[in-house]
C-alpha positions, 0 to 999 in steps of 0.5 A, a space after each residue: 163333355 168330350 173324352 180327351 187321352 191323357 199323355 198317361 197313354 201307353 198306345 195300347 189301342 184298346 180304345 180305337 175299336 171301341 168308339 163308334 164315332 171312329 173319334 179316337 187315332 193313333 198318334 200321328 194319324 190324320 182324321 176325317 170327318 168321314 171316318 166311321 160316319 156318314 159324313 161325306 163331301 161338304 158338310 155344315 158343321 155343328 158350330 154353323 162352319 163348314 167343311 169337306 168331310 172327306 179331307 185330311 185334318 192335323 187340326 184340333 186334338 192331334 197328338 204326334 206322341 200317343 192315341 188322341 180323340 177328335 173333340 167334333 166327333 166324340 160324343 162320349 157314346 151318347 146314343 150307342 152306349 151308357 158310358 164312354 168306351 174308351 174309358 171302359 176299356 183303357 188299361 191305364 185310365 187316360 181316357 178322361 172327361 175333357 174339361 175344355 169342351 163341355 157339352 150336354 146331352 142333348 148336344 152329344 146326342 145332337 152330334 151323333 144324329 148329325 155324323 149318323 143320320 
């Protein structure tokens, strides 16, 4: 299951430095595919879809108030970590399991192969 930030966030950015997928912007901010992975030009997503990996998105998780994770690069540090770093780090406890956007595993790990292969 992915993280999502509540709108409990205080905009600390603890928890931007630590993901390793550069899944986690601050508010306002646009995401990439790209961002933090190895990701670049047209792509074929996960879901079968395809994308430019390169370009600018609003789409998905976008916050204009506080920090937001992209749900298509969380991989809640499967293959990085043993737990989710941002909840590790965040002062507040907004970092929280995401129920709409279950995934096991094997998917997350899935994920991280396809961003960091």
């Amino acid at each position: 299951m992915a993280i999502k930030i509540t709108d409990d966030c205080i905009n600390c950015g603890a928890c931007e430095p630590e993901c390793p997928n550069n899944a986690i912007y601050e508010e306002d901010a646009p995401w990439r595919y790209a961002d933090g992975t190895n990701l670049s030009g047209d792509v074929s997503l996960i879901d079968g879809g395809s994308a430019d990996a390169d370009k600018e998105r609003t789409a998905g998780a976008f916050s204009e108030d506080f920090y937001y994770i992209v749900t298509d690069k969380c991989t809640e540090c499967k293959g990085f970590h043993d737990e989710p770093q941002c909840a590790a780090v965040c002062p507040v406890d907004c970092c929280v399991s995401d129920e709409d956007h279950v995934e096991s595993e094997e998917e997350l790990l899935a994920k991280k192969d396809w961003m960091h292969a």
